[in-house]
TORKOL-4160 file (C-alpha; in steps of 0.2 Angstrom, whole numbers, padded with zeros to 4 digits, m for minus):
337
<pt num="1" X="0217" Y="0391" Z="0325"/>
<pt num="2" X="0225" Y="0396" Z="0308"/>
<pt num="3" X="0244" Y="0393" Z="0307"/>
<pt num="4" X="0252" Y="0409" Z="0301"/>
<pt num="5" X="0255" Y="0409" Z="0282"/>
<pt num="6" X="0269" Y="0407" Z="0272"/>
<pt num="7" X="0279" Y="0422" Z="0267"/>
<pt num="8" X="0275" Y="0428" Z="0249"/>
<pt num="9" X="0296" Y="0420" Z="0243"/>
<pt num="10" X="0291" Y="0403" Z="0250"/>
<pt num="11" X="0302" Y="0407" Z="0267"/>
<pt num="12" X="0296" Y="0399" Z="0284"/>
<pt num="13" X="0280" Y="0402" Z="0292"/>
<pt num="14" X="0288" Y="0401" Z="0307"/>
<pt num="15" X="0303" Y="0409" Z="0318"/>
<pt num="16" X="0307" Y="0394" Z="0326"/>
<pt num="17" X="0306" Y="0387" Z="0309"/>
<pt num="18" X="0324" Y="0397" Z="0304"/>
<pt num="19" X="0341" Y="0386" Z="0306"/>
<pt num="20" X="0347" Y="0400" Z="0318"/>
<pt num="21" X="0335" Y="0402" Z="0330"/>
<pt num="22" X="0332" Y="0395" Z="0346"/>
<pt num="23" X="0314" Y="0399" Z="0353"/>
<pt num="24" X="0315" Y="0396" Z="0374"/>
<pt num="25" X="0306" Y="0397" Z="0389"/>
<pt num="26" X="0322" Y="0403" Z="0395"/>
<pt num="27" X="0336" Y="0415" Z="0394"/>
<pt num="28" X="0352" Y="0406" Z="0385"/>
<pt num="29" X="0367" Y="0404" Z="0394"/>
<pt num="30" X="0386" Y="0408" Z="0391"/>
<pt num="31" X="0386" Y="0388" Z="0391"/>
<pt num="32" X="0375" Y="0387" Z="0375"/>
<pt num="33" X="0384" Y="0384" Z="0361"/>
<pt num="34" X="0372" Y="0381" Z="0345"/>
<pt num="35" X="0378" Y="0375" Z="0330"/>
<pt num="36" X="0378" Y="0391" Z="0319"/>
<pt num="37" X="0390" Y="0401" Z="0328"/>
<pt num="38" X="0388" Y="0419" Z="0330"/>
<pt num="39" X="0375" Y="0426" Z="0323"/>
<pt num="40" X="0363" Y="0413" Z="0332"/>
<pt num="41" X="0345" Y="0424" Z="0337"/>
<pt num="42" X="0337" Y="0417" Z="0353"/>
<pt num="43" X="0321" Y="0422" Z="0360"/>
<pt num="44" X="0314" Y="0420" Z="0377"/>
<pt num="45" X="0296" Y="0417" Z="0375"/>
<pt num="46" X="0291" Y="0419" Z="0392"/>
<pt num="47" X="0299" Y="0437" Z="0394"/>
<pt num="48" X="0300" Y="0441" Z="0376"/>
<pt num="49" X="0318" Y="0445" Z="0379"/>
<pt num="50" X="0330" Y="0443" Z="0364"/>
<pt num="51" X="0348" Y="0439" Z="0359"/>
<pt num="52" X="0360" Y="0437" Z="0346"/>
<pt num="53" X="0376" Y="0427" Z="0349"/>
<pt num="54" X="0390" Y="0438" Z="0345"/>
<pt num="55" X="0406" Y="0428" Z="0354"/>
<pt num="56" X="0405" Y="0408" Z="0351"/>
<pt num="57" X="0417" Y="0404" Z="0365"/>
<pt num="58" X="0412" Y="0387" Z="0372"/>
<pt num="59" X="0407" Y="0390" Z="0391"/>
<pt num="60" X="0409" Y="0407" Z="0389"/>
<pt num="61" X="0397" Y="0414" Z="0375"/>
<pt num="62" X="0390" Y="0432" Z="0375"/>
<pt num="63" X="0373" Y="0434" Z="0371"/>
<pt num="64" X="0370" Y="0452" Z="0364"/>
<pt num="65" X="0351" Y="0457" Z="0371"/>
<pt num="66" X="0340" Y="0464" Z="0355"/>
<pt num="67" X="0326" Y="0464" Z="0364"/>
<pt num="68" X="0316" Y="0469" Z="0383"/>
<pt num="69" X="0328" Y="0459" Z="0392"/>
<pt num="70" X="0336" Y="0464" Z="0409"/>
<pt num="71" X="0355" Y="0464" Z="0400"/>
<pt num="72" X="0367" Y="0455" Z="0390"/>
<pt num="73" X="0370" Y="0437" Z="0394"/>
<pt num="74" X="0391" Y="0438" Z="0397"/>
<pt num="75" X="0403" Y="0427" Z="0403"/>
<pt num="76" X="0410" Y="0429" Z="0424"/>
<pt num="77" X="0425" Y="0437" Z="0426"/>
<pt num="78" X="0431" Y="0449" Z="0440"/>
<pt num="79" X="0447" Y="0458" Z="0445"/>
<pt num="80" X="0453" Y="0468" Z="0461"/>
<pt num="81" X="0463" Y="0461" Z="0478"/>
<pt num="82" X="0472" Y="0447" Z="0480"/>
<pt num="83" X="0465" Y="0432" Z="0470"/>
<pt num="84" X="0467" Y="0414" Z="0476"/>
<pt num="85" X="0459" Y="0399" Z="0474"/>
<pt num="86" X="0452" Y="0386" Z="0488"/>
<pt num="87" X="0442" Y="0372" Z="0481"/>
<pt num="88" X="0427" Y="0376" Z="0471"/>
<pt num="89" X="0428" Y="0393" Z="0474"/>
<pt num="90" X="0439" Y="0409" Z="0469"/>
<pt num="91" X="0443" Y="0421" Z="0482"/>
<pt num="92" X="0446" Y="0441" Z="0481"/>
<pt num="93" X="0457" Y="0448" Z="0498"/>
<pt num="94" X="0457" Y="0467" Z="0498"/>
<pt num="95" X="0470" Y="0471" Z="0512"/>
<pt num="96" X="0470" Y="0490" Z="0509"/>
<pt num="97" X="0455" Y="0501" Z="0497"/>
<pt num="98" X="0457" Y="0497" Z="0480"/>
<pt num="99" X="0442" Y="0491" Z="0466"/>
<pt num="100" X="0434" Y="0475" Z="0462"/>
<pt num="101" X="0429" Y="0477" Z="0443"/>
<pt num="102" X="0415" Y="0465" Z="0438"/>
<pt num="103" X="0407" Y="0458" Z="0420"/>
<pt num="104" X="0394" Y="0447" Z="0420"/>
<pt num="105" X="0382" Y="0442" Z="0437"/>
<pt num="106" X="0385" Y="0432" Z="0450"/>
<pt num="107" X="0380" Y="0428" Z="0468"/>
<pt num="108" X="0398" Y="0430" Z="0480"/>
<pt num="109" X="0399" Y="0428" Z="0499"/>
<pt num="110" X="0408" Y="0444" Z="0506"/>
<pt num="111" X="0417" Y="0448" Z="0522"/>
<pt num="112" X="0418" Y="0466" Z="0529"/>
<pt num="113" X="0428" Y="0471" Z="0544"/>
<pt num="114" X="0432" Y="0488" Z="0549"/>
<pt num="115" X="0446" Y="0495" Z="0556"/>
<pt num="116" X="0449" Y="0494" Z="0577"/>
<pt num="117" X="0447" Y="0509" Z="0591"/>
<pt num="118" X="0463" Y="0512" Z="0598"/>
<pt num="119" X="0465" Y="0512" Z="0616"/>
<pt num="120" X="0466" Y="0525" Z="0628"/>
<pt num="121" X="0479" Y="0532" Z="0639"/>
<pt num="122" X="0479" Y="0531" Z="0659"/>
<pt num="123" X="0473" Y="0516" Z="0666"/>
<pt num="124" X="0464" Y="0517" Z="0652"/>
<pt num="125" X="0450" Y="0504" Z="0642"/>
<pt num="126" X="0453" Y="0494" Z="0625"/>
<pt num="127" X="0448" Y="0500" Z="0608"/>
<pt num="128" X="0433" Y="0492" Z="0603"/>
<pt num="129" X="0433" Y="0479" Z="0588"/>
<pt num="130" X="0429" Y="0485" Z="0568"/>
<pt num="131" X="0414" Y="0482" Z="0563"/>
<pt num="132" X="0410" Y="0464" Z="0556"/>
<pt num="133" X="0397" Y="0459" Z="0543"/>
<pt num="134" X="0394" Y="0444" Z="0531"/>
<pt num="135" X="0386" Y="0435" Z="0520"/>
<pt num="136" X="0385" Y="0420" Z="0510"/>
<pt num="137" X="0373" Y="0428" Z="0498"/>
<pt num="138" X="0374" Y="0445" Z="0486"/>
<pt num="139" X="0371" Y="0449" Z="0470"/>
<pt num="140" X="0384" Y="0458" Z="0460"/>
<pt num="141" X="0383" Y="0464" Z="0441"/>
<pt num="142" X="0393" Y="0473" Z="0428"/>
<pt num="143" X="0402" Y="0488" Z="0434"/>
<pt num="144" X="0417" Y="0495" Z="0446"/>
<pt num="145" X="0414" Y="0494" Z="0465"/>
<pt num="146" X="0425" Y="0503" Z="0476"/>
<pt num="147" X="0431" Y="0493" Z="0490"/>
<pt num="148" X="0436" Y="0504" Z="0506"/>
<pt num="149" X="0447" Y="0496" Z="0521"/>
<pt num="150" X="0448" Y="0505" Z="0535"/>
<pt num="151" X="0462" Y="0510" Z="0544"/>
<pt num="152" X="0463" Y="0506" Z="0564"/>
<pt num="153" X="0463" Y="0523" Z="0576"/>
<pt num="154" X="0477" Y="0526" Z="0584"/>
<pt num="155" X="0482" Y="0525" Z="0602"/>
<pt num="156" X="0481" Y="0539" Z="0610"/>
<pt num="157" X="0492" Y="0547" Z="0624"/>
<pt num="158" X="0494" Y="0553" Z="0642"/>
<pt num="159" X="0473" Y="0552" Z="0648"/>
<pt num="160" X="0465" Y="0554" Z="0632"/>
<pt num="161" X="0453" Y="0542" Z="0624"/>
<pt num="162" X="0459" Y="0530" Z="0608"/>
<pt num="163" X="0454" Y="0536" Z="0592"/>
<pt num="164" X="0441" Y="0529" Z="0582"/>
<pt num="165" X="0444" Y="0516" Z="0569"/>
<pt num="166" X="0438" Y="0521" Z="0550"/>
<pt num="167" X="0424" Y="0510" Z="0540"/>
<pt num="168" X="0427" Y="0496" Z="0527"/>
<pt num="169" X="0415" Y="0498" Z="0514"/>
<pt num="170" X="0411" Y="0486" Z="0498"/>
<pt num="171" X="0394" Y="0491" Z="0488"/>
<pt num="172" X="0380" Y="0493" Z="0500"/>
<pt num="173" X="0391" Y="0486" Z="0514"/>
<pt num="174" X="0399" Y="0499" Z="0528"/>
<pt num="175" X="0403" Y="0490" Z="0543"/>
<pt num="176" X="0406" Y="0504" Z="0557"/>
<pt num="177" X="0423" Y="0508" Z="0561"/>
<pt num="178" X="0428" Y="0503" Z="0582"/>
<pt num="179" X="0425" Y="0516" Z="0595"/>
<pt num="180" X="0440" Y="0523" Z="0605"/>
<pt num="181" X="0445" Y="0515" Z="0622"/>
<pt num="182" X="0441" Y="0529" Z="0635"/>
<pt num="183" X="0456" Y="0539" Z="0644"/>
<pt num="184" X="0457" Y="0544" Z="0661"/>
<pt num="185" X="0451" Y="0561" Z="0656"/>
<pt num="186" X="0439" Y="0555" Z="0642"/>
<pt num="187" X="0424" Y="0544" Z="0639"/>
<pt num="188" X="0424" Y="0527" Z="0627"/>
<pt num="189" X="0417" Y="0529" Z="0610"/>
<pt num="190" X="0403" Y="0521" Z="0601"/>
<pt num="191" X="0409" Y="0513" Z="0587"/>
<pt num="192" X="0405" Y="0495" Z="0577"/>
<pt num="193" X="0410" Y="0487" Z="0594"/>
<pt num="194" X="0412" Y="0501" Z="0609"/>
<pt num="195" X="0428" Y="0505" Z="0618"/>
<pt num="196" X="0431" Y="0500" Z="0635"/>
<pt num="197" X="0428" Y="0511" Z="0652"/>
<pt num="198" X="0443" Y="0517" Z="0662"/>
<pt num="199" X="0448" Y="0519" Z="0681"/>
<pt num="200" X="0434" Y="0529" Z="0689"/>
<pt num="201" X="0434" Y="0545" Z="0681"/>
<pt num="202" X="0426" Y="0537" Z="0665"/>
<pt num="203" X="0422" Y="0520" Z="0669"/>
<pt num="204" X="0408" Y="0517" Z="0656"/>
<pt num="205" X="0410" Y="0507" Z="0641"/>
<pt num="206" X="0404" Y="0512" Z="0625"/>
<pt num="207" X="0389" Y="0502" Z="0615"/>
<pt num="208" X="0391" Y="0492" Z="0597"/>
<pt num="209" X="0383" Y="0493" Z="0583"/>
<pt num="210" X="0370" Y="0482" Z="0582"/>
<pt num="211" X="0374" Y="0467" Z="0569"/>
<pt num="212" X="0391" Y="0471" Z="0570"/>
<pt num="213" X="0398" Y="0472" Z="0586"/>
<pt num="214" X="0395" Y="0472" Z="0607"/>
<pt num="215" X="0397" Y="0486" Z="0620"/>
<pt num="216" X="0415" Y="0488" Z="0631"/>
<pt num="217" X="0417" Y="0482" Z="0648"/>
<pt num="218" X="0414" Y="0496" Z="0664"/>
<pt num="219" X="0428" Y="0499" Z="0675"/>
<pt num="220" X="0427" Y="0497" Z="0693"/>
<pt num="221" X="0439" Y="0505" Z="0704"/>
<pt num="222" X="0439" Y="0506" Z="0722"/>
<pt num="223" X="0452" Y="0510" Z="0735"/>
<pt num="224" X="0458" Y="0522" Z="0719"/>
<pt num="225" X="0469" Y="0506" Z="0710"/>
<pt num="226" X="0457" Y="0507" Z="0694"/>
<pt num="227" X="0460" Y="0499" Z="0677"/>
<pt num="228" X="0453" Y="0497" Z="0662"/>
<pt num="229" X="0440" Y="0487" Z="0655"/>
<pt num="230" X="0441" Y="0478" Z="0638"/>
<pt num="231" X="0436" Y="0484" Z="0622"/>
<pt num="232" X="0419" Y="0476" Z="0613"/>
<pt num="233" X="0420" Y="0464" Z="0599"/>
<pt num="234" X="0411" Y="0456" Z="0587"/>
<pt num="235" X="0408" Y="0441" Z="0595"/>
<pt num="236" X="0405" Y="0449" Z="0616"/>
<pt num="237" X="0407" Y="0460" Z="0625"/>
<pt num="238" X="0421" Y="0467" Z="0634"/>
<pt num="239" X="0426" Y="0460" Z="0651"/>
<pt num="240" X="0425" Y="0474" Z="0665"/>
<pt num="241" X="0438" Y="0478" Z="0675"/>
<pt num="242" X="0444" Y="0470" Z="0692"/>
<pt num="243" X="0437" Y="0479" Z="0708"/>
<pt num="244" X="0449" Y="0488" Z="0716"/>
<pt num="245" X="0463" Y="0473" Z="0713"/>
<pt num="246" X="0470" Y="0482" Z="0697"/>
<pt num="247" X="0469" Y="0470" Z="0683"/>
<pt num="248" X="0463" Y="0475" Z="0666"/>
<pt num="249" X="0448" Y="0468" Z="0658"/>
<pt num="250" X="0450" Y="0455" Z="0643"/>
<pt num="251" X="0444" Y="0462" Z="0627"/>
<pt num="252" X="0429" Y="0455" Z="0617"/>
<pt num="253" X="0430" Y="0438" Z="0608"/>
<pt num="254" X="0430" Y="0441" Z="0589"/>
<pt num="255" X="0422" Y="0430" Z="0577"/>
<pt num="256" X="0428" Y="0416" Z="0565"/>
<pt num="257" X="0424" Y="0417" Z="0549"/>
<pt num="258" X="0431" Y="0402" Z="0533"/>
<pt num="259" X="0428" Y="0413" Z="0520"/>
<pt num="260" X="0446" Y="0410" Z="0514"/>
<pt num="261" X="0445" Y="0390" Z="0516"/>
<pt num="262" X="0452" Y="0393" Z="0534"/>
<pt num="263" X="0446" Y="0399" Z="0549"/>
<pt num="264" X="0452" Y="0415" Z="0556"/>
<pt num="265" X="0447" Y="0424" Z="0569"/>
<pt num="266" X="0441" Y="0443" Z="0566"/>
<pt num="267" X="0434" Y="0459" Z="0575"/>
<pt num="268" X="0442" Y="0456" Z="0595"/>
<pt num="269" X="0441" Y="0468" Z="0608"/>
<pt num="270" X="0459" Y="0476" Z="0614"/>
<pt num="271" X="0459" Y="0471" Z="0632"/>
<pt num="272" X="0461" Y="0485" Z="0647"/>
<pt num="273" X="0476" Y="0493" Z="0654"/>
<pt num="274" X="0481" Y="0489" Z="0672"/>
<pt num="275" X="0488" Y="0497" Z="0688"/>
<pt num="276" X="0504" Y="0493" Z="0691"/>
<pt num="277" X="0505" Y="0500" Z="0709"/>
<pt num="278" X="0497" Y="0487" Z="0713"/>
<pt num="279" X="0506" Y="0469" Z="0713"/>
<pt num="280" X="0502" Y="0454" Z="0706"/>
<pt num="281" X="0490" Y="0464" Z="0694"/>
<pt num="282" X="0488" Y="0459" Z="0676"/>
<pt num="283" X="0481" Y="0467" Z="0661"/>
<pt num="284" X="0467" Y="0463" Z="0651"/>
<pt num="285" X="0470" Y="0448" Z="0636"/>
<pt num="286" X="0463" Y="0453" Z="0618"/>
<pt num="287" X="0459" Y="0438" Z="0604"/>
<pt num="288" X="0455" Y="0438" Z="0585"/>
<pt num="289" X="0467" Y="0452" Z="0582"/>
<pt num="290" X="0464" Y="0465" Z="0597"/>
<pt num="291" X="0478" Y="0469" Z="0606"/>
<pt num="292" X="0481" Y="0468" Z="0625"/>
<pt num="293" X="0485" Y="0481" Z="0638"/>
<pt num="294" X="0500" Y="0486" Z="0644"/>
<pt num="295" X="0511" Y="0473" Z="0652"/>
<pt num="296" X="0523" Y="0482" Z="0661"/>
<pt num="297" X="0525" Y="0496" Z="0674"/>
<pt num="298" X="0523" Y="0514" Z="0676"/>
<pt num="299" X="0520" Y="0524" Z="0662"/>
<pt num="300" X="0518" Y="0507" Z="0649"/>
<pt num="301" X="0511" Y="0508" Z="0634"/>
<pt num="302" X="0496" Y="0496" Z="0628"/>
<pt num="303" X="0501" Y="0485" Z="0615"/>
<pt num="304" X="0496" Y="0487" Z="0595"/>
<pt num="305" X="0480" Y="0477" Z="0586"/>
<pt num="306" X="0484" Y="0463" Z="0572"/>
<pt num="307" X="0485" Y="0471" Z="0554"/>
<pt num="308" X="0468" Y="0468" Z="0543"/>
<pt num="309" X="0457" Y="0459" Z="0557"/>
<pt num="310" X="0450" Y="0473" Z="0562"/>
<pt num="311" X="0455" Y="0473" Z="0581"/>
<pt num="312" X="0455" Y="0485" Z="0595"/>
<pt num="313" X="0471" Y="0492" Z="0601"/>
<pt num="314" X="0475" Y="0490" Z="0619"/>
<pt num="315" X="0474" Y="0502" Z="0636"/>
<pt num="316" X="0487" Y="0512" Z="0643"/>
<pt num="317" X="0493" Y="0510" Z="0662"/>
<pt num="318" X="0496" Y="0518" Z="0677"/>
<pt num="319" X="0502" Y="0533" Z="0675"/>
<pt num="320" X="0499" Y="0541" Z="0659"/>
<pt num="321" X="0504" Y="0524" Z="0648"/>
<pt num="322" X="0499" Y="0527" Z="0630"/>
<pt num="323" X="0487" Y="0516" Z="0622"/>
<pt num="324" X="0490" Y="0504" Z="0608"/>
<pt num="325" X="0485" Y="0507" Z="0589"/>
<pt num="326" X="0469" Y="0498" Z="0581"/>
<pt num="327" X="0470" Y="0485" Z="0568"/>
<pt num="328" X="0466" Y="0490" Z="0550"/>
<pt num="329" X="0451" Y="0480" Z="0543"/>
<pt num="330" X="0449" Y="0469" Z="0530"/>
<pt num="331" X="0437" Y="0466" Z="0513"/>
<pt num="332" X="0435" Y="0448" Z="0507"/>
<pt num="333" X="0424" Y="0442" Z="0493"/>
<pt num="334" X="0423" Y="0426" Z="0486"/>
<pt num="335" X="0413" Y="0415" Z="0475"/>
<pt num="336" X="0410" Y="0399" Z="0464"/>
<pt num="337" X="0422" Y="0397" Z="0450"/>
């Protein structure tokens, strides 16, 4: 095979032959730091992409691409949230919507969790839990992405049913918003966990969303002392309601997650509302942020979810007992400094 000639001036016969080129089977990195500074040409043999260096920043070089590469070759750096720091890795906490504003690529482990159901009034069932989704592995590129956190639904009065929670969303994220604890007068809602049943006029809990949460409990009445059964969560279902003897279902467990360097809890159930006609009776417990049911006597109120874990508010009692508000949810990303 015949090298390539010389060029007519005597110059090199080669590129790689030039004091300011690099010829690779890989991409260069914001780590490589040739000797000639900015200006340096790097070619990718393998891809044919190619670069030129035109910020000499040790460990955080940006390659320029010339060439049929996929995109500059830039340093990491993100803003949005709260930022904090645990170990190895850096930590972004978006506690209401904001924007997460990204140069360079990077894989990150995100957490999603939407805001709660609220519960419903009259003997009523707890709000189901946000939805929750995660993942320890997602790819992220230059640009802006919105980050949404839900609100939690409010409680809602006299027999009605808890209003639904709204959805958290970061890129191609949405985890489902909690469905509504059912009223006395009105059925449970669907939701990333479903709301719980109440008393015997809608004793049906509501389903989850698949990969994100777990149905609410059924309420059983009997002898006409009904109560309401918990809300779903993310990590079960919710407990139904005592038959006949008054007590309020527990709300579905949540899940843990250490994105943060800790573990918390996220996404639980709000437990049900219980008769207080009848005595002992006791209401339904919540976890992981859901709230529980009303406590005290005729005409209490259910009690309101945790801020930002995403947890259902908690059932009314008897009589007319307004159910507690949903938790907002939560969005956190993080990733390897």
């Amino acid at each position: 095979m015949t090298k390539a000639r010389d060029n007519a001036d005597g110059g090199a016969s080669e590129f790689s032959e030039l004091t300011d080129t690099t010829v690779s089977t890989a991409d260069p990195t914001v780590s490589s730091n040739p000797a000639s500074g900015v200006g340096h040409i790097w070619e990718n043999k393998t891809s044919g992409g190619m670069y030129v260096l035109t910020d000499a920043t040790a460990g955080a070089n940006f390659w320029k691409n010339v060439g049929d590469g996929t995109g500059p070759v830039e340093p990491f750096n993100a803003t949005g949230g709260t930022v904090t720091t645990s170990g190895s890795y850096t930590i972004h906490t978006f506690t209401s919507s904001g924007n997460f504003i990204v140069t360079g690529s990077k894989s990150v482990e995100y957490l999603v969790v939407a805001g709660g159901g609220g519960g419903g009034g009259d003997l009523s069932g707890g709000g189901g839990a946000g939805g929750f989704r995660t993942s320890t592995s997602f790819a992220i590129t230059t640009q802006t992405y919105g980050i949404t956190v839900g609100a939690g639904g409010a409680g809602n009065t006299s027999t009605s049913a808890g209003v639904n929670g709204n959805n958290s969303v970061f890129s191609t994220i949405t985890s489902i918003g909690g469905g509504g604890g059912s009223g006395d007068q009105q059925a449970a809602a669907v939701g990333g966990s479903g709301g719980g049943g109440s008393s015997n006029t809608n004793p049906n809990g509501a389903a989850g969303t698949a990969g994100q949460g777990n149905a609410g409990g059924t309420s059983s009445g009997g002898a006409g002392y009904g109560a309401g059964s918990g809300g779903g969560g993310a990590g079960s279902v919710g407990e139904n309601a005592g038959n006949g003897n008054g007590n309020g279902g527990d709300g579905g467990s949540g899940t843990s997650s250490s994105i943060t360097g800790s573990s918390v809890g996220y996404a639980g159930g709000g437990g049900g509302g219980r008769d207080s006609r009848l005595s002992p009776s006791t209401q339904g417990i919540a976890t992981d942020g859901g709230a529980n049911g009303n406590s005290g006597g005729i005409g209490a109120a259910g009690f309101n979810a945790v801020a930002n874990k995403g947890g259902g508010g908690g059932g009314g009692g008897y009589a007319n007992g307004d159910g507690g508000n949903g938790g907002s949810g939560i969005v956190i990303i993080r990733y390897l400094t």
